[in-house]
C-alpha positions in Angstrom: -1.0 13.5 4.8 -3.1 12.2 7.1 -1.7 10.2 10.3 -4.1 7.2 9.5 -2.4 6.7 6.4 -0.1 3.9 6.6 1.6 0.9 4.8 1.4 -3.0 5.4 3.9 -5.4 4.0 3.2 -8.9 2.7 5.0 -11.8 1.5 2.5 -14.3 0.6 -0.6 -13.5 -1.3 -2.7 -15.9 1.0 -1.9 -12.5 3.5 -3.4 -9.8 1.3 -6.4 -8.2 2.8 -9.8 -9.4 1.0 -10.3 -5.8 -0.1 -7.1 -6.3 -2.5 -9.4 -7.3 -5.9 -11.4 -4.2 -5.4 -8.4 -1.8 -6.3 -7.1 -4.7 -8.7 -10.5 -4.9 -10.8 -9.2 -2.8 -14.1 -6.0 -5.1 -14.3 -5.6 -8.9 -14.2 -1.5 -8.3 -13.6 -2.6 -7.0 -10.3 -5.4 -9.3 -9.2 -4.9 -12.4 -6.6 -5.2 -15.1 -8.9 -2.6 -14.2 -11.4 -0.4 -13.0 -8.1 -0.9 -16.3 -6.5 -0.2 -18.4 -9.7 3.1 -16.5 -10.2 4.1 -17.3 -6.8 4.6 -21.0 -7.9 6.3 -19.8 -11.1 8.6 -17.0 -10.3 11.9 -17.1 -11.7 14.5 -18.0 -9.4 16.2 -14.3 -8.9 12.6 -12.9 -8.5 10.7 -12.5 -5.4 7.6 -10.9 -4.4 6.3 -8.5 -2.1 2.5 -6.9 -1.4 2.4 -3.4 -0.1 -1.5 -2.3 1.1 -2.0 1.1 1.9 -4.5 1.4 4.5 -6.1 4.7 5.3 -7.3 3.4 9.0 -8.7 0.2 8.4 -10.0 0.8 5.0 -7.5 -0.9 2.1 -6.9 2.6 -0.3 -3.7 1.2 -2.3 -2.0 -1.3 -3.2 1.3 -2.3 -5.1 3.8 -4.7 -6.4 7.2 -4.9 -5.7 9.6 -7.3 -7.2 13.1 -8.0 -5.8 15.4 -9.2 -8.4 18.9 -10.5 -7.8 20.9 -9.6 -11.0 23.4 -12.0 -12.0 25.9 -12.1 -14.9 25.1 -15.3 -16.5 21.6 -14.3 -16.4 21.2 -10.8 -17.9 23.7 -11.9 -20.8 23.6 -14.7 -22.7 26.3 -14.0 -25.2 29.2 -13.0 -23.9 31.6 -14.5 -26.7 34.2 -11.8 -27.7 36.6 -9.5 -25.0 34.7 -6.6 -25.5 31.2 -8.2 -24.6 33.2 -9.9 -21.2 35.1 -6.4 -20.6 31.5 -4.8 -20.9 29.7 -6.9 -18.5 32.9 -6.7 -15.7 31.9 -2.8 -16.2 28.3 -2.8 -15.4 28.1 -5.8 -12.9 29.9 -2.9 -10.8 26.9 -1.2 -10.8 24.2 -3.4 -11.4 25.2 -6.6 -9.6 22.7 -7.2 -7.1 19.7 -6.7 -5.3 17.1 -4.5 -7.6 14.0 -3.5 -6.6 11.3 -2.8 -9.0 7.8 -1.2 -8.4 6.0 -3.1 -11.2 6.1 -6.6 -13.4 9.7 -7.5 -14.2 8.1 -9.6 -16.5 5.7 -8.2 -19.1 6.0 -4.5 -20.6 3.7 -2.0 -19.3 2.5 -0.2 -15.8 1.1 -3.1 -13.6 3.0 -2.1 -10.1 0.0 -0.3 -8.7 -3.5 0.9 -8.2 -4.9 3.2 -5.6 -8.6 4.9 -4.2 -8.4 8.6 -6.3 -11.1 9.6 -3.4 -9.2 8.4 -0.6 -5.8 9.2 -1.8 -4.2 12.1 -4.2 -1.2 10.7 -6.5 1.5 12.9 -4.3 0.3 11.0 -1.1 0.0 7.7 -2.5 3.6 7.3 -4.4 5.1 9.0 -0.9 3.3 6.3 1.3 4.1 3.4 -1.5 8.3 4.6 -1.4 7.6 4.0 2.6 6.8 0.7 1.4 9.5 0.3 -0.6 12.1 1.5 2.4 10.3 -0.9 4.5 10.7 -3.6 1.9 14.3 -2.9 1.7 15.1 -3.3 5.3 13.1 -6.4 5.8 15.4 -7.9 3.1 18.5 -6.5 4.9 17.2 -8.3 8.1 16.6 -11.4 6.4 18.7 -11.8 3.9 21.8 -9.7 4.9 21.4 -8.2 1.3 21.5 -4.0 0.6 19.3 -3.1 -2.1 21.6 -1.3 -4.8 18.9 0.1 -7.5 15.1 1.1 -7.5 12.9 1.3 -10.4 9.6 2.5 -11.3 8.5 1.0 -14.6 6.4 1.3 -17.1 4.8 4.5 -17.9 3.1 6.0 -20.8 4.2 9.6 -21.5 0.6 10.6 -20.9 0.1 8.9 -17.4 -0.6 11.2 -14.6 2.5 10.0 -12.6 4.6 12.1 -14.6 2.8 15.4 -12.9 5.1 14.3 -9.4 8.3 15.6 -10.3 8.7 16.7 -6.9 8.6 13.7 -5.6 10.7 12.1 -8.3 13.3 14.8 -7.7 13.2 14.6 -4.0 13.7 10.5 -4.0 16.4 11.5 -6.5 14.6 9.2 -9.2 15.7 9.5 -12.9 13.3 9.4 -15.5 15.2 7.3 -18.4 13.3 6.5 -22.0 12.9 3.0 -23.0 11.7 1.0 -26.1 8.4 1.6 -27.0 5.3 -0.2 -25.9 3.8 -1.3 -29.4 0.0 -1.4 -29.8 -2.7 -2.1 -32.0 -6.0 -0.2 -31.5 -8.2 -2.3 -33.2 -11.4 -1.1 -35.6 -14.5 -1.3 -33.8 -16.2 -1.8 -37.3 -14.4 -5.1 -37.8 -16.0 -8.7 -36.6 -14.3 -10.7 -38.6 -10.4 -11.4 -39.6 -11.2 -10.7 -43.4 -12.4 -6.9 -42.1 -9.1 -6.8 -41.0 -7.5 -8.0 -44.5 -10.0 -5.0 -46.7 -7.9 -2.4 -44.6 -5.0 -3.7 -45.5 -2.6 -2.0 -49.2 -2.5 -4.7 -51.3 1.2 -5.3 -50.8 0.5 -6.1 -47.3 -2.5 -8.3 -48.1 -0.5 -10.5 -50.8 2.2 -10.6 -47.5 -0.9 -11.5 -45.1 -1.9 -14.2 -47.8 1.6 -15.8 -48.4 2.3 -16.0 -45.0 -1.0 -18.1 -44.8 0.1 -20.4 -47.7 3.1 -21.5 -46.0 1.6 -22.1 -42.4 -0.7 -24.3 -44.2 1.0 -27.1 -42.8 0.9 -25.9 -39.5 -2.0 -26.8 -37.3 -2.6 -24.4 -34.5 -4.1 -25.6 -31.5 -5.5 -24.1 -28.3 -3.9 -25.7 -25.3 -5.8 -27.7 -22.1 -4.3 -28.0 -18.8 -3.5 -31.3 -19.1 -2.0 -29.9 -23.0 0.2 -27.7 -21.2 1.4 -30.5 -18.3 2.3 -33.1 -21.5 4.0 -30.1 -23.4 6.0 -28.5 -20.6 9.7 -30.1 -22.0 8.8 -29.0 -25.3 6.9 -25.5 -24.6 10.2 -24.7 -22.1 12.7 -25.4 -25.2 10.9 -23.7 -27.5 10.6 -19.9 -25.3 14.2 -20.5 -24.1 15.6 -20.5 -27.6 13.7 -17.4 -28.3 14.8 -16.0 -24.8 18.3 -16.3 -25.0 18.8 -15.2 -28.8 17.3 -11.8 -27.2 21.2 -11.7 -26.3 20.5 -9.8 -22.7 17.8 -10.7 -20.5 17.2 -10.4 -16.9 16.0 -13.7 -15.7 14.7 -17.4 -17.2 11.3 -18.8 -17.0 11.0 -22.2 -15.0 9.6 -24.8 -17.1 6.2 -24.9 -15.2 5.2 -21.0 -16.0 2.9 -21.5 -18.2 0.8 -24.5 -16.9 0.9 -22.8 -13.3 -0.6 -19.7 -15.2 -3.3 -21.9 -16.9 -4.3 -23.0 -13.7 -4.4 -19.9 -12.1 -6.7 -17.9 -14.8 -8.1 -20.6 -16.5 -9.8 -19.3 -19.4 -8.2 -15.5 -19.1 -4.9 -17.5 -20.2 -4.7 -18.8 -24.0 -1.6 -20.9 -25.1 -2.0 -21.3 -28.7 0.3 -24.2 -29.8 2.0 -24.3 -33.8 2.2 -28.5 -35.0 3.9 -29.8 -37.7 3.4 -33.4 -37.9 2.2 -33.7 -34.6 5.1 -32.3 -33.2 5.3 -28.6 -31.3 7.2 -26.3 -33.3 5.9 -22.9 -31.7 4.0 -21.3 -29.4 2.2 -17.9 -28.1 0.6 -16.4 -25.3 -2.6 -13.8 -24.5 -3.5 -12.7 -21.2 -7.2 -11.3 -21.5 -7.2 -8.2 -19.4 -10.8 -6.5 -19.4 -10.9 -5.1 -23.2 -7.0 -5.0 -23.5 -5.6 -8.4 -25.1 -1.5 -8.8 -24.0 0.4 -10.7 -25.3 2.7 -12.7 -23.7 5.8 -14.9 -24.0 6.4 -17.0 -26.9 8.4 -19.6 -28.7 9.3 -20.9 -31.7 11.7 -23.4 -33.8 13.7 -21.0 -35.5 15.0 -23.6 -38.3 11.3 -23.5 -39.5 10.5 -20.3 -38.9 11.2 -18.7 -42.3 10.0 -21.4 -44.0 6.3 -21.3 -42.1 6.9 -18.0 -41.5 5.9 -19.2 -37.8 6.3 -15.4 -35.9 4.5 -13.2 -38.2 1.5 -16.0 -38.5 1.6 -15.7 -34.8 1.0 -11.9 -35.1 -1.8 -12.7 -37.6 -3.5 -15.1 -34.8 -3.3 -12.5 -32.1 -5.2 -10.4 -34.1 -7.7 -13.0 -35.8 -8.0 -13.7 -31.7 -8.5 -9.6 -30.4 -10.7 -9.2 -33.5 -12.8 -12.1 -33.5 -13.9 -11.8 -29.3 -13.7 -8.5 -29.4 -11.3 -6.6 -27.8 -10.1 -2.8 -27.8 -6.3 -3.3 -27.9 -3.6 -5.6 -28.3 -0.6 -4.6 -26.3 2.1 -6.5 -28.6 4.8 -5.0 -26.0 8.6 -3.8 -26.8 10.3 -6.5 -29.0 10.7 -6.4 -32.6 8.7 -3.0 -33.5 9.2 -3.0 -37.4 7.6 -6.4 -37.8 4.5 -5.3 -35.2 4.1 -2.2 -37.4 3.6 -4.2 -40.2 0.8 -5.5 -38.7 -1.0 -2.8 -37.5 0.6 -2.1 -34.1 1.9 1.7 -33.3 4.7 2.9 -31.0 3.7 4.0 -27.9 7.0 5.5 -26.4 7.2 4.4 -22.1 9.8 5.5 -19.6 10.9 4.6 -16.1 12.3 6.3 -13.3 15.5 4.8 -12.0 17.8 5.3 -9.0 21.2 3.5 -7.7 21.2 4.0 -4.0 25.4 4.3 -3.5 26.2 7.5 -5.1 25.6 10.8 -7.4 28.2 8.9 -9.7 26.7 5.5 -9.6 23.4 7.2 -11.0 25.1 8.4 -13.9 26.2 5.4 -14.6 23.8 3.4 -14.0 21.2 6.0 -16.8 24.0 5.1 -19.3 23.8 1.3 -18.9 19.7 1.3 -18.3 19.9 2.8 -22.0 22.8 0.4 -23.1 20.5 -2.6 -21.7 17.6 -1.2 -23.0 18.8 0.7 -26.5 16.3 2.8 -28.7 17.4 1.0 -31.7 16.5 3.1 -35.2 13.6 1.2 -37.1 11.2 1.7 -39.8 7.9 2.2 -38.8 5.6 0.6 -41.5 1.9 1.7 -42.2 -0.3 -1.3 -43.6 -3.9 0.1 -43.5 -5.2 1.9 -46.5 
C-alpha cells in the first residue's frame, strides 16, 4: 500500500470534500443530498460519520459509517411474556451499546461505500476504510467516553466482489453471518404499460391482481407535495409507527419529520404515495429513484382497513405500476414479508454481513447466534406468478 494512501474523518456533510458525488454517482444512498437530508432526520440512537480516502490529494474512496446506540426499549417492542424479558436481559449483555455499522442502518442493501477501482484494489481499500473505522471508534471514546462493543459490515449480495477478501475478513476477525433475503423484481423490458404486467400473470394471480383492485376502489392514491408531507406529518408518523412496531424487534424509530426532510432533500428522486379514504390518510409508501433501480422505502398503513382494501398488496401493485410505467430495471422490495413480494413478481436474493463483537472469542459466538435470532431465516413459500 502506498504511503500516500490515507483516511479523513468527517462529521458533517457540509465537510465532505467536493470530489465526494464523483464516487457517489451510481448510488443516491451515498450522494450529498440524501446524506445531508438524513442529517436532520436521523433517528435519535443514530449518528453519522464520512470517511474519504485520499490517495495524496486526490479523493479515491469513500464510506458511511453509522454509530448506533442499542437500547432495550428500542430493539423490542413486545416484551410481554417472562421468556421474551428473560431473552432480552440475555442479549443486552452483548448487544447493549455502541454499534458500529459500515453501511445504511436503515434500508436493506450495500450502500456503506464506493471507491476509485484504478486508484485502489478491494484488499487496499477495505484495509484503509477499517483504519477509518478504528479512527472513528476512538474519536467517540474521546468524545463521548463510549467503547464501541460490535462492528458490522452490511449488506452484501453473495456475488459481490467483497467476498473474494477473506483474508482480510479473517484477519479483523469478522464473521460472515446469513440474513433475510433481499427481495427483487427484475422487471420485463418488453412491458410499458401496467396491463403488460397483468398478460404475464396465471390467471389465478390476475383474478387476485383484479380483486385487490375492486376493493381499493375506494381508496384514492395521491402523490404527496412538500407542503402535503408538512400537513400530513402527525398522521404519516402514526401510520409507519404502527407498521414499525408490529415488526416486534426493531433497532431504532423514525422521527416524525423523516419523510418531509427527505422530500426536501431529493425532491423529485423521493415519491410519497398517500392511500385516502374519505379524505382521510389511511396508508402510505415510499420509492427512492436510484439511477435504473426503484427502492422502496418505508411505509404505513391502518391495519383495521387493511384486509378490507387490501391496502399492502395494492401498495405492491403501485410500485410496480410506478417501476413499469417510468421505466426502471429493478425494484428492490427489500427483506420484509417475502411470500407476499413473491406473489408479485419479486425473487429472493439471499445477502449476508460480516459481524464482530470487539470483547472476546466467546462474545463472538454469541453475538452470531443472536444476529441470527434478531434476524431469523424464517421458512416461506416462494410463489411464482408469471406464466
Amino acid at each position: 500500500m502506498s504511503y500516500l494512501n490515507y483516511v479523513k474523518i468527517y462529521s458533517n456533510v457540509n465537510e465532505l470534500p467536493k470530489d465526494w458525488n464523483v464516487l457517489a454517482a451510481q448510488d443516491v444512498f451515498l450522494q450529498t443530498q440524501f446524506l445531508e437530508g438524513l442529517e436532520h432526520c436521523y433517528p435519535e440512537n443514530i449518528t453519522a460519520y464520512y470517511v474519504g480516502v485520499f490517495k495524496g490529494e486526490e479523493l479515491v474512496g469513500i464510506a458511511i459509517l453509522q454509530r448506533v446506540k442499542m437500547y432495550l426499549d428500542s430493539i423490542f417492542r413486545d416484551n410481554s411474556t417472562l421468556i421474551k424479558q428473560q431473552t432480552t436481559a440475555l442479549i443486552s449483555k452483548i448487544v447493549k451499546g455502541n454499534i458500529l455499522v459500515l453501511g445504511n442502518l436503515m434500508h436493506t442493501g450495500q450502500h456503506g461505500f464506493a471507491f476509485n477501482t484504478k486508484a485502489l484494489s478491494y484488499s487496499e481499500f477495505l484495509e484503509l476504510a477499517y483504519k477509518g473505522i478504528e479512527e472513528v471508534s476512538k474519536l467517540i471514546k474521546t468524545n463521548f467516553g463510549k467503547t464501541i462493543r460490535i462492528i458490522t459490515f452490511k449488506d452484501y449480495f453473495l456475488d459481490d466482489a467483497i467476498h473474494n477478501e477473506t483474508q482480510f475478513f479473517e484477519q479483523k476477525k469478522l464473521y460472515q453471518i446469513q440474513v433475510q433475503p433481499n427481495m427483487v423484481f427484475n422487471l420485463n423490458t418488453d412491458w410499458s404499460t401496467t396491463d403488460d404486467y397483468k398478460s404475464a400473470l396465471h390467471k389465478k394471480y390476475k383474478r387476485r391482481y383484479s380483486a385487490a383492485l375492486k376493493k381499493k376502489v375506494s381508496i384514492v392514491s395521491v402523490s404527496l407535495t412538500l407542503e402535503d408531507l408538512k400537513t400530513y406529518e402527525t398522521a404519516i408518523f402514526k401510520l409507519y409507527k404502527s407498521v414499525s412496531d408490529n415488526a416486534g424487534v426493531n433497532s431504532f424509530v423514525l422521527p416524525s419529520n423523516h419523510f418531509y426532510e427527505l422530500k426536501k432533500a431529493l425532491g423529485k428522486q423521493f415519491n410519497l404515495i398517500g392511500y385516502f379514504k374519505d379524505n382521510v390518510l389511511v396508508g402510505f409508501f415510499t420509492l427512492i429513484e436510484n439511477k435504473s433501480v426503484l427502492e422502496t422505502y418505508f411505509l404505513g398503513y391502518n391495519s383495521k382497513l387493511n384486509h378490507k382494501h387490501q391496502l399492502y398488496l395494492n401498495m405492491l401493485y403501485d410500485m410496480i405500476d410506478f417501476g413499469v410505467t417510468n421505466p426502471f430495471k429493478s425494484i428492490v422490495f427489500a427483506r420484509t414479508a417475502m411470500e407476499i413480494k413473491s406473489s408479485v413478481g419479486a425473487k429472493p436474493k439471499p445477502m449476508v454481513l460480516y459481524v464482530k463483537h470487539t470483547n472476546n472469542t466467546f462474545a463472538n459466538v454469541l453475538l452470531k447466534a443472536i444476529v441470527k435470532y434478531l434476524n431469523p431465516l424464517k421458512p416461506w413459500q416462494e410463489r411464482h406468478p408469471f406464466k
